[in-house]
C-alpha positions as CSV (number, residue, x, y, z in Angstrom):
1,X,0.0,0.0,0.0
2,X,1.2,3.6,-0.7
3,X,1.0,6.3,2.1
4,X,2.6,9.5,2.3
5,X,4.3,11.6,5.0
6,X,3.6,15.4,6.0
7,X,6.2,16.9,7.7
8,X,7.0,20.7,8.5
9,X,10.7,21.8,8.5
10,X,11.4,18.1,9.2
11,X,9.0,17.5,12.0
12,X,7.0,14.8,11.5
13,X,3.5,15.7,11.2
14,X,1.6,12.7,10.3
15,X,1.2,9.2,7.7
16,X,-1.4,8.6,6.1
17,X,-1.7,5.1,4.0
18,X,-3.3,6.2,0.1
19,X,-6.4,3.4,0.9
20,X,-9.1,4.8,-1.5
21,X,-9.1,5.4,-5.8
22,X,-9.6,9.3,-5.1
23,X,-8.6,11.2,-1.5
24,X,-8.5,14.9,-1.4
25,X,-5.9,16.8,0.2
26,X,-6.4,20.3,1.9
27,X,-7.5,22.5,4.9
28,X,-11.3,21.6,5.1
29,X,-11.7,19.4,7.5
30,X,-13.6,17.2,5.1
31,X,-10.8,16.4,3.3
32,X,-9.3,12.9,3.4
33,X,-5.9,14.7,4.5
34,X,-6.3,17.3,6.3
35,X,-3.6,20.0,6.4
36,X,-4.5,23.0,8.7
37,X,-2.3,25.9,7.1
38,X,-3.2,29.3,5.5
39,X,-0.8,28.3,3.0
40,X,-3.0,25.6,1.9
41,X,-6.6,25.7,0.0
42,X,-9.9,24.3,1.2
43,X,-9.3,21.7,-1.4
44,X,-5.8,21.9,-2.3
45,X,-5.1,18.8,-4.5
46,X,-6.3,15.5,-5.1
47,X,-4.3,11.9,-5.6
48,X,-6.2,9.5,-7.3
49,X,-4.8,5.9,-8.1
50,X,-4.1,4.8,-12.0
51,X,-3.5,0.8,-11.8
52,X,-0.8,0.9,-9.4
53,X,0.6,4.2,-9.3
54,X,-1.3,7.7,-8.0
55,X,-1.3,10.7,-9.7
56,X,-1.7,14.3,-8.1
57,X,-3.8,17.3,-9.2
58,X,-3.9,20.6,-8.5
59,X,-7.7,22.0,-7.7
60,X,-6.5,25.5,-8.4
61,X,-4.8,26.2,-5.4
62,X,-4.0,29.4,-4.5
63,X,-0.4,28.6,-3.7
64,X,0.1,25.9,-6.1
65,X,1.5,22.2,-5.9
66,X,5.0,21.6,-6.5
67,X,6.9,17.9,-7.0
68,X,10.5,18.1,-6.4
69,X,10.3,22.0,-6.5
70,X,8.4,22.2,-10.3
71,X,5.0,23.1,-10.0
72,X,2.8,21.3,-11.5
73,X,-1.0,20.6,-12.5
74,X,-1.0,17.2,-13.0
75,X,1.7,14.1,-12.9
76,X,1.7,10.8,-11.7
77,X,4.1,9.9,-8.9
78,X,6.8,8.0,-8.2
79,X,8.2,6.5,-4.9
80,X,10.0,9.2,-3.1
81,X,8.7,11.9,-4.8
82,X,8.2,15.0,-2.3
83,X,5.3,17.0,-2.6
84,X,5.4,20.3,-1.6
85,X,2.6,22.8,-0.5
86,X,3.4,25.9,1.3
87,X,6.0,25.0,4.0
88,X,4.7,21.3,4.1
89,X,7.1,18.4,2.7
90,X,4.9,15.6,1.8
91,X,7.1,12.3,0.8
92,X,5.1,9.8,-1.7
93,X,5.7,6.3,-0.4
94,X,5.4,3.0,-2.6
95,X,5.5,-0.2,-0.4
96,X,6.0,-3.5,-1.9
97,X,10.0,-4.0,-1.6
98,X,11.3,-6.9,0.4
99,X,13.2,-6.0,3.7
100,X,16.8,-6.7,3.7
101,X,19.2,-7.1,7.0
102,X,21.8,-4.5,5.6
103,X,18.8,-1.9,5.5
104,X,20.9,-0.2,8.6
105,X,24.4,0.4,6.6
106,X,23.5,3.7,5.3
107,X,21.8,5.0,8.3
108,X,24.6,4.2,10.3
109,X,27.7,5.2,7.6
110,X,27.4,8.9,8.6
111,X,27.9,7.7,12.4
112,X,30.9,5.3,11.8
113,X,32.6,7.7,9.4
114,X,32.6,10.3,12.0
115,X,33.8,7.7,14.7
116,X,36.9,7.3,12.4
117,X,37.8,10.6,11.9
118,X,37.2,11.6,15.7
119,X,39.3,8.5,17.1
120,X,42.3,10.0,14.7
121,X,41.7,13.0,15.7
122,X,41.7,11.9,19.7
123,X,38.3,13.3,20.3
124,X,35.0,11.5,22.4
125,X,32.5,9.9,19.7
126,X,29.9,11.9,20.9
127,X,31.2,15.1,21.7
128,X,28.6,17.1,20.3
129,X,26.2,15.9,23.2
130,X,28.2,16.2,26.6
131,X,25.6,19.6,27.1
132,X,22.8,17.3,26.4
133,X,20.3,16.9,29.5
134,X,20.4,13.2,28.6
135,X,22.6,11.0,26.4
136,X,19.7,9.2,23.9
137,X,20.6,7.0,21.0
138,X,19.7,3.6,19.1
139,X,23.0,1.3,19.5
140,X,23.2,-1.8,16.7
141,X,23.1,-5.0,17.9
142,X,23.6,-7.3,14.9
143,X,25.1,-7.0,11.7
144,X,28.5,-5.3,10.3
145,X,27.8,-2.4,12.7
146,X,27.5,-4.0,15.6
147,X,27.9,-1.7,18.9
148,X,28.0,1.3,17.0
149,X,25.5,4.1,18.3
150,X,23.4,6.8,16.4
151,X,22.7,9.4,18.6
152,X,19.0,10.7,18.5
153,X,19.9,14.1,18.4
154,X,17.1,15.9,15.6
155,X,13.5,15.9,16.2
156,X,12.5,13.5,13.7
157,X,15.7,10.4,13.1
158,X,14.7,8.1,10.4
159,X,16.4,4.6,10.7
160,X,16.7,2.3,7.4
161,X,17.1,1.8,3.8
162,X,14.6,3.9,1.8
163,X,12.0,1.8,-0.6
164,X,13.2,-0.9,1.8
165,X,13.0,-0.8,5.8
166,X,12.4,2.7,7.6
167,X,11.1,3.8,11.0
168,X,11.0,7.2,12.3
169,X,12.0,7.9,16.1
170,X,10.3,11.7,17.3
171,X,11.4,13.7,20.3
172,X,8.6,14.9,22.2
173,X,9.0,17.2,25.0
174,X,8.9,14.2,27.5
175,X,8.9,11.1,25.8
176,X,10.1,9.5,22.4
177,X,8.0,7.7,20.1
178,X,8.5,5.4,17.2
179,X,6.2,4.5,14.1
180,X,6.9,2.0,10.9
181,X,7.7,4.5,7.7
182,X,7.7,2.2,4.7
183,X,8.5,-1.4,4.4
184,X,6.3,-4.7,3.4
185,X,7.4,-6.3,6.7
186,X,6.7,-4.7,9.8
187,X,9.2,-4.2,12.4
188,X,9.0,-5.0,16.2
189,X,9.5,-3.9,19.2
190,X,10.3,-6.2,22.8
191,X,9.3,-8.9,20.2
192,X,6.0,-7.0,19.3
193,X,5.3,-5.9,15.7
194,X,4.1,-2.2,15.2
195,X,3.2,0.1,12.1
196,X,2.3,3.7,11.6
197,X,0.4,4.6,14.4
198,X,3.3,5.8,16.6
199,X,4.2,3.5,20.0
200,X,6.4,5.0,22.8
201,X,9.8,4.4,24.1
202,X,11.6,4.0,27.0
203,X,15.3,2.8,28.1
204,X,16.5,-0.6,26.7
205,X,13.6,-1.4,24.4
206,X,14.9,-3.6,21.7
207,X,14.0,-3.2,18.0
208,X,14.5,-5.2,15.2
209,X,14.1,-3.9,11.2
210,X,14.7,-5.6,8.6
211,X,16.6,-8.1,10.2
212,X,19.0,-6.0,12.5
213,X,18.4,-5.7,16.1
214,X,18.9,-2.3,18.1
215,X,18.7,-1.1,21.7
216,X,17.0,2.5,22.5
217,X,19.1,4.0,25.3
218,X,18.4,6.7,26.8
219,X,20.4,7.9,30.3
């Protein structure tokens, strides 16, 4: 099934799975995705399935709908497109691809490249957090990266390979939550399978996606 993702200077707002031929997109609270901005119309745009893939259209927006920064009227999309209306990024997600256990190895490469430079350089791994109220981070288990850490320091970390395995981890002011992005198989948490509807965390929770097990740690 295809969903898409709203967020707002990369907050997560919301996912919302495409389940019908036509939903509508825009302020009203009639529509089937409801975006509550002055920036967007009443009815803003539409997505409407053709065989497998959807297609957007522009309702003669006031502001206009853009994909990948072109505005345009009407154009079928394609996974990973982002839509963009007013400030709002909406990401078009295509499920259907089979998880794989390397879907960590690019999440992580950004973390393990900087753990290299920093041990050269004779500098803490983490550095960048010792202000930090509380040290919070997902730590691999399994796989080619085991015991390396990813610190959860934005509000919105996505974890995975996208078209593949992907969950999203959001910092809330007193908690942090976790929901299933894309991905045909769902991943699990404590040994319990979860999807979009976001599920909260606390210290030591174990995850596994796509085959790779993870700790939350938070202290």
């Amino acid at each position: 099934m295809a969903k898409i993702i709203v967020s707002l200077d990369d907050n997560l707002i919301k996912v919302v799975p495409l389940n019908k031929d036509r939903m509508t997109l825009g302020r009203r609270p009639y529509n089937d995705i409801v975006v509550d901005n002055l920036a967007v119309s009443g009815e803003h745009a539409a997505l409407q399935v053709i065989g497998r893939d959807y297609f957007i259209e522009d309702l003669n927006s006031t502001n206009g709908t853009y994909i990948n920064e072109q505005k345009v009227k009407r154009q079928i999309l394609k996974n990973g497109d982002t839509i963009e209306i007013g400030k709002y990024a909406i990401r078009y997600v295509q499920d259907g691809a089979s998880a794989m256990t390397a879907a960590l190895n690019a999440a992580t490469a950004e973390v393990i490249a900087a753990d290299e430079k920093q041990v050269e350089e004779k500098k803490p791994l983490f550095e960048q957090t010792k202000f930090a109220e509380a040290y919070v981070a997902i730590k691999i288990l399994s796989g080619a990266s085991t015991g390396k850490e990813l610190p959860l320091v934005k509000i919105v970390t996505t974890i995975g390979k996208p078209g593949e395995a992907v969950i999203a981890i959001t910092k809330r002011p007193k908690s942090y939550m976790v929901a299933h992005v894309e991905g045909a198989i769902r991943p699990s948490l404590n040994g319990v399978t979860f999807g979009i509807d976001a599920v909260p965390l606390k210290n030591g929770d174990l995850f596994e996606l796509a085959g790779t097990a993870m700790q939350f740690i938070q202290n």
